[in-house]
C-alpha positions as CSV (number, residue, x, y, z in Angstrom):
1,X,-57.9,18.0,20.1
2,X,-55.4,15.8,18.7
3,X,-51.8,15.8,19.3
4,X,-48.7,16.1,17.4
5,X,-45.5,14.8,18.8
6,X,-42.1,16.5,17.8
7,X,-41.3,14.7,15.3
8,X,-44.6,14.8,13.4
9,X,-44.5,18.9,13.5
10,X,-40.9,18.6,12.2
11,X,-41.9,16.8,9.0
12,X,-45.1,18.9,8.5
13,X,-43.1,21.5,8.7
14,X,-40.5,20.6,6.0
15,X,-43.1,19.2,3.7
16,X,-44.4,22.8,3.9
17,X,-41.7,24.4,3.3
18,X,-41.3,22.1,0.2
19,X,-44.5,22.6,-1.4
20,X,-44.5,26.3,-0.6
21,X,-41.4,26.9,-1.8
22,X,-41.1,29.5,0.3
23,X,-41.4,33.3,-0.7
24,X,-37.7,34.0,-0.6
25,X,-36.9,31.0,-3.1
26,X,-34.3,30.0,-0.4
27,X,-35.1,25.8,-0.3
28,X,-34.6,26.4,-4.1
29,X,-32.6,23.4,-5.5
30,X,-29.0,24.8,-6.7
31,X,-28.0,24.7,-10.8
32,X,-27.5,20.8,-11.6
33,X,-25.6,19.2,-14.4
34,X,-28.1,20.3,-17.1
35,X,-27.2,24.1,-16.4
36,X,-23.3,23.1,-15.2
37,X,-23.3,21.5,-18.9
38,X,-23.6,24.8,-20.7
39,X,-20.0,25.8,-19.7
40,X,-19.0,22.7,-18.7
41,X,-20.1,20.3,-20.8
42,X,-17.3,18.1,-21.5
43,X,-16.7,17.8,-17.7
44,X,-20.2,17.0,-17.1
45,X,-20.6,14.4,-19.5
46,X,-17.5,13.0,-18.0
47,X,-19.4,13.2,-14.7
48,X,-22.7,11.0,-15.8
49,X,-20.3,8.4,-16.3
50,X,-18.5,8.4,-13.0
51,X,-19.5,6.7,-10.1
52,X,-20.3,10.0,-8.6
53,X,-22.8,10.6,-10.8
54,X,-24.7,7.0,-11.0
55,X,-28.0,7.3,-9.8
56,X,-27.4,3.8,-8.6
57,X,-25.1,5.1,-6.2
58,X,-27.8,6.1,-3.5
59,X,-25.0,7.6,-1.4
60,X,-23.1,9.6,-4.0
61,X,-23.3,13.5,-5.2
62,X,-26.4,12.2,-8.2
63,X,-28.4,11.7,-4.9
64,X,-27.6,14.2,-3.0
65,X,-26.6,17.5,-4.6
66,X,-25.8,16.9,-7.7
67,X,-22.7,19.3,-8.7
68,X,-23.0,21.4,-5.5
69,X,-22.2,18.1,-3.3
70,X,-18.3,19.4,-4.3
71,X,-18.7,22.5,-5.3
72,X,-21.0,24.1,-3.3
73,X,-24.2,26.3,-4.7
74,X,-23.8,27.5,-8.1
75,X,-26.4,29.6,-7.8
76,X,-24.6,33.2,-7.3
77,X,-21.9,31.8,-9.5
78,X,-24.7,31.1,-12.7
79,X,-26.2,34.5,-12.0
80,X,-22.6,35.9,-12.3
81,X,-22.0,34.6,-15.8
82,X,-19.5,32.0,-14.1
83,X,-15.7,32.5,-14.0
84,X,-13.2,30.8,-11.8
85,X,-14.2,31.1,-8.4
86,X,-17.0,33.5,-8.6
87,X,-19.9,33.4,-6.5
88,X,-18.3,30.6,-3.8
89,X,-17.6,28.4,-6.0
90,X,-15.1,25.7,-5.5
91,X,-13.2,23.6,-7.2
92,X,-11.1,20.8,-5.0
93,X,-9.4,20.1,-8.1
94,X,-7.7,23.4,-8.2
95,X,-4.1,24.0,-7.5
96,X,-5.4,27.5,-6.3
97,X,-7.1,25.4,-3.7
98,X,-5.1,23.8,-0.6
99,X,-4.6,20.6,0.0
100,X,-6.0,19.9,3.4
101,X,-9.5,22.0,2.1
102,X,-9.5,20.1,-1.0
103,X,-9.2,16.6,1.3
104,X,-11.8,17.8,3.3
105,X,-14.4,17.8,0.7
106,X,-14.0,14.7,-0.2
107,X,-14.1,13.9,3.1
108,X,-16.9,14.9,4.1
109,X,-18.7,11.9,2.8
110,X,-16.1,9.4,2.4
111,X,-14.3,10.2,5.9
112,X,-16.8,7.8,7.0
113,X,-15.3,4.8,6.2
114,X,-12.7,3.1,8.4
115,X,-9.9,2.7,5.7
116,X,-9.9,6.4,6.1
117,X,-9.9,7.1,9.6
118,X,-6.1,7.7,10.0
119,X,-5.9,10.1,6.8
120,X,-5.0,13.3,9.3
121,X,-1.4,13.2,10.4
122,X,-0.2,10.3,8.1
123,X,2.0,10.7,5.6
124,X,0.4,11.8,2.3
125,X,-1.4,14.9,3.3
126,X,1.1,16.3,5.8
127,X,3.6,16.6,2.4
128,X,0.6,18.4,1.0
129,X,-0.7,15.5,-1.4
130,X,-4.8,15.8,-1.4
131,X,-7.6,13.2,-2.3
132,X,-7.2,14.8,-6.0
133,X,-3.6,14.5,-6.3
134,X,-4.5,10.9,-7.1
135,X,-7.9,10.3,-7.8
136,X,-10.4,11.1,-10.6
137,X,-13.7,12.1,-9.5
138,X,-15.3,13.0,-12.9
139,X,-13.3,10.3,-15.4
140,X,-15.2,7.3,-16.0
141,X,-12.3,5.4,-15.2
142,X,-10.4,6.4,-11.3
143,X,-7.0,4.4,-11.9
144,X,-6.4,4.3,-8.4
145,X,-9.5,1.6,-8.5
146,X,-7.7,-0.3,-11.1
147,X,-5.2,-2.8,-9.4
148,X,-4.0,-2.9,-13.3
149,X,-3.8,0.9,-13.6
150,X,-3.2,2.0,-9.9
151,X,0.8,1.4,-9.7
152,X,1.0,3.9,-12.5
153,X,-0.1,6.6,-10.1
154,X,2.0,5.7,-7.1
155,X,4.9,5.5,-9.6
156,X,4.7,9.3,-10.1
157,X,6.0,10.0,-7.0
158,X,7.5,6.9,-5.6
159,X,9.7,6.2,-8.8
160,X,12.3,3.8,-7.1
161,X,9.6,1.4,-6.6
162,X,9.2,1.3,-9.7
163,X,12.8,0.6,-10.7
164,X,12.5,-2.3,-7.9
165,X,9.0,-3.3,-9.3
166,X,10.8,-4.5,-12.7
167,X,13.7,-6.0,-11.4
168,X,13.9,-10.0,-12.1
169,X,12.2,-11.4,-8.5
170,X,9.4,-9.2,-7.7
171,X,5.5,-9.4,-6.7
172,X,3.2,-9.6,-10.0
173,X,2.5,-5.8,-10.3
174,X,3.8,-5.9,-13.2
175,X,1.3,-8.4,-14.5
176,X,-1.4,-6.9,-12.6
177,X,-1.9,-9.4,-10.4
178,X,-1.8,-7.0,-7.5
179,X,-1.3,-3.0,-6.9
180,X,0.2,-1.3,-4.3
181,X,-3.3,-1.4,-2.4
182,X,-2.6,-5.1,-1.7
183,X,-0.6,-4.2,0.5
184,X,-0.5,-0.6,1.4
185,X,-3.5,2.2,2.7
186,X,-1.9,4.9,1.2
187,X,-5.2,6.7,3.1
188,X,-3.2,6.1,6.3
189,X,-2.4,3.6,8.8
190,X,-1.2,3.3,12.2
191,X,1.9,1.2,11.3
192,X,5.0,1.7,9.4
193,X,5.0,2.3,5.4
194,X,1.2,3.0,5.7
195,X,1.1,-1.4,5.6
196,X,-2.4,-2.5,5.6
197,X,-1.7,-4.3,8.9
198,X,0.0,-3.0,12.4
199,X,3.3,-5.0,11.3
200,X,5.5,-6.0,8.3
201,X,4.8,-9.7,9.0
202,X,1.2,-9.7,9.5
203,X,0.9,-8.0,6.1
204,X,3.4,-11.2,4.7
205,X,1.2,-13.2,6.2
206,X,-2.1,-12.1,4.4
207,X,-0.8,-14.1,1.5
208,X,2.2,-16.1,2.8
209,X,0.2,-18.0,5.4
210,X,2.6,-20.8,5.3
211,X,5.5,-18.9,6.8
212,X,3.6,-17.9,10.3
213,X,4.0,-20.9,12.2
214,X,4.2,-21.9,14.7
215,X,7.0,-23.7,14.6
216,X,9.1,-26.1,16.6
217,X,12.2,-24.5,15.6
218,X,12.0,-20.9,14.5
219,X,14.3,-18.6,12.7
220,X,14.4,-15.4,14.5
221,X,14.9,-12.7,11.9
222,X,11.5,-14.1,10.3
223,X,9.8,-14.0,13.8
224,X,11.4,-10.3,13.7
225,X,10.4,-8.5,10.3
226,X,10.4,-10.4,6.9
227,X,12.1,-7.3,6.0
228,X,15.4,-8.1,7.3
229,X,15.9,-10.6,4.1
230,X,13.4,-10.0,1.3
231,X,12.7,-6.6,-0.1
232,X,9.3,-7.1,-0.8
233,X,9.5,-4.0,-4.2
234,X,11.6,-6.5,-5.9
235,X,15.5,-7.5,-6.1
236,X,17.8,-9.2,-8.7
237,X,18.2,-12.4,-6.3
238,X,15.7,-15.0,-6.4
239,X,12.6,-14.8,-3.9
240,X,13.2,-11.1,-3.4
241,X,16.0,-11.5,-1.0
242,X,18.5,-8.8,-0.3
243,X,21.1,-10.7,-1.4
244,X,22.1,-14.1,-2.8
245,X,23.2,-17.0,-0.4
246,X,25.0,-17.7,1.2
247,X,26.0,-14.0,1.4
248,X,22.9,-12.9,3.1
249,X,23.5,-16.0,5.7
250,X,26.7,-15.0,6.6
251,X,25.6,-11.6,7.3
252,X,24.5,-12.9,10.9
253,X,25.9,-16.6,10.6
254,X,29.5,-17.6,11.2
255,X,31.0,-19.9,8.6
256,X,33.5,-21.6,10.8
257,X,31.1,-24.1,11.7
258,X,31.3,-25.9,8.2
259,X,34.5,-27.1,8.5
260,X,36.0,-27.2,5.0
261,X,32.9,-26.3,3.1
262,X,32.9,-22.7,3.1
263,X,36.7,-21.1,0.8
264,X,38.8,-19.8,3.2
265,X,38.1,-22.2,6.3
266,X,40.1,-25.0,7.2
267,X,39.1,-28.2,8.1
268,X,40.9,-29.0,10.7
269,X,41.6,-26.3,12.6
270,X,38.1,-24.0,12.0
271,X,40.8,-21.4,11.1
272,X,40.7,-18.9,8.5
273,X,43.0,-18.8,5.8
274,X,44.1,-15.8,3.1
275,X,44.3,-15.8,-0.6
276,X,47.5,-17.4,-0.8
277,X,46.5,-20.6,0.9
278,X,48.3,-19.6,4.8
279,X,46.5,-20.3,7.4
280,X,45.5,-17.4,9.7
281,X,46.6,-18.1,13.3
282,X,46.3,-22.1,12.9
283,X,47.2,-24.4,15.8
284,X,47.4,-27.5,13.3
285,X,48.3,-28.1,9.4
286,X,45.3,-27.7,7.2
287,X,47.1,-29.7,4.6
288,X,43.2,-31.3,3.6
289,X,41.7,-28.1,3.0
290,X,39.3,-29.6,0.7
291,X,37.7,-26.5,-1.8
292,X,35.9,-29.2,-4.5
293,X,33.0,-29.3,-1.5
294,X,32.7,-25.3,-1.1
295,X,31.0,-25.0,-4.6
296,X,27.7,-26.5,-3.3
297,X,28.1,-23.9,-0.7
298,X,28.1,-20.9,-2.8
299,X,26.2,-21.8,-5.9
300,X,23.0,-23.6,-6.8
301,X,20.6,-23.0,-3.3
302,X,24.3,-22.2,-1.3
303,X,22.8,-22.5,2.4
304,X,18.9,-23.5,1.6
305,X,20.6,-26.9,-0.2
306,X,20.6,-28.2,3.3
307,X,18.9,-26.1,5.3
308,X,15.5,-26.4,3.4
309,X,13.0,-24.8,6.0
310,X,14.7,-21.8,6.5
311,X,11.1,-20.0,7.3
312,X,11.0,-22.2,10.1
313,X,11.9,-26.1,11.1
314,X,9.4,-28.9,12.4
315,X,11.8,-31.8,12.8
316,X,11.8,-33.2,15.6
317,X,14.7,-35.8,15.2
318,X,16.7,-34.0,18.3
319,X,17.6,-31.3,19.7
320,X,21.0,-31.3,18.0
321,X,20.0,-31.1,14.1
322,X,16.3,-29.9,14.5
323,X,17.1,-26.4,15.3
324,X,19.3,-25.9,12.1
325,X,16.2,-25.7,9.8
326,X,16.2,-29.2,7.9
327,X,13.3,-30.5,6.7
């Protein structure tokens, strides 16, 4: 007598079962599109053009389910004459719905992939925002796909970024070039600001390769967070900075240092001096208090006339000038 192992018995078993049919009808295939499309025809028409409904897609809903993948069995629901929620049926769409269950549709295929692995606990779905809020399952066109299109979804909620995304120096959104995505996995992350990578820098770095190093002589607040001088949504100052120079370098720097260069600072005596001309708390006269030279310090470049490789310096003249970032 021959035997069968487990597995054999388990497939003759199902292939049974779905040649029989079974006598209850329970293996019966729920409604698809062609019965959905009698009250819902403009939705699934709008469906056989989606993604989620190519055939080509071997792991999407046209494989796999059809319009029950989402919305579980119509089959009570048909029988019922339909009507909103009758008969199980669900709707992730739906407002009536709540977030996290509508989420957890979609996620029950596409919570899968790694880019999604942090959704729970991040950001968007603990304010109640769900897969739906943003995307477009049955649209032939998801604008969150389209780096061209995809700002104009963020910008629904996150409308200062917008305001910062049309400012004079800012990343080419605008010219759709690149989409919040570039940056961003609004799906969840495990760093700040939901950045692609664990850190602001390493997420600079993914385009501005040139600025990680390492250096001979480097500038700490770029070691620190690229943050602490650009604003990456977009600023009136050239290169996204904060602000101008040398305001932004004095923020941290001292001006005393250049000695007659920088209004208000006296030559000789490294002292400060008021409006009027007086020198604050001078030891000496500063009678050659020179101000023709501060206007290359506070126009044009200001600081970066000089001090060129302000990312970070290679020169390795000495150990006198090589640390102040000239080229």
């Amino acid at each position: 007598m021959k035997r069968y192992n487990v597995i054999e018995l388990l497939l003759a078993l199902c292939l049974f079962a779905l040649t029989s049919g079974g006598a209850s009808g329970a293996l019966a295939a729920p409604p698809g599109p062609e019965v959905c499309q009698g009250c819902h025809e403009e939705k699934v028409a709008q469906y056989s053009h989606s993604i989620h409904g190519a055939k080509s897609n071997l792991r999407g809903p046209a494989n796999a389910g059809q319009c029950s993948t989402c919305h579980g069995d119509g089959t009570e629901h048909v029988a019922a004459g339909g009507g909103r929620g009758v008969g199980g049926i669900r709707n992730p769409g739906s407002k009536l719905m709540s977030a996290a269950e509508s989420s957890e549709t979609c996620l029950a295929c596409h919570g899968r992939d790694a880019n999604r692995m942090h959704w729970k606990g991040s950001i968007h779905p603990s304010r109640d925002i769900a897969c739906a809020s943003c995307h477009s399952m049955h649209g032939p066109v998801d604008k969150v796909l389209d780096k061209r299109l995809q700002p104009e979804v963020c910008y629904q909620c996150h409308k200062d970024k917008k305001a910062s995304a049309n400012k004079p120096s800012h990343h080419p959104i605008v010219e759709g070039k690149m989409a919040c995505s570039s940056c961003h996995n609004p799906h969840g992350t495990v760093g700040k600001a939901l950045l692609k990578m664990d850190t602001t820098n390493d997420t600079c770095f993914l385009c501005h390769a040139e600025k990680r190093g390492p250096f001979l002589w480097s500038h700490q607040p770029v070691v620190e967070d690229c943050g602490l001088c650009h604003d990456p949504h977009g600023t009136t100052a050239d290169t996204m900075l904060k602000i101008r120079p040398p305001f932004l370098c004095l923020e941290c720097h001292d001006p005393s240092s250049h000695l007659g260069n920088i209004p208000g600072v006296s030559r000789n005596t490294n002292q400060s001096k008021n409006a009027s001309g007086t020198s604050l708390g001078a030891t000496t006269p500063a009678d050659n208090f020179n101000t023709n030279t501060a206007v290359g310090k506070t126009q044009g470049l200001a600081c970066l006339n000089c001090h060129t490789n302000i990312h970070g310096g290679n020169n390795p003249a000495n150990s006198g000038t090589a640390p102040t970032m000239f080229r």
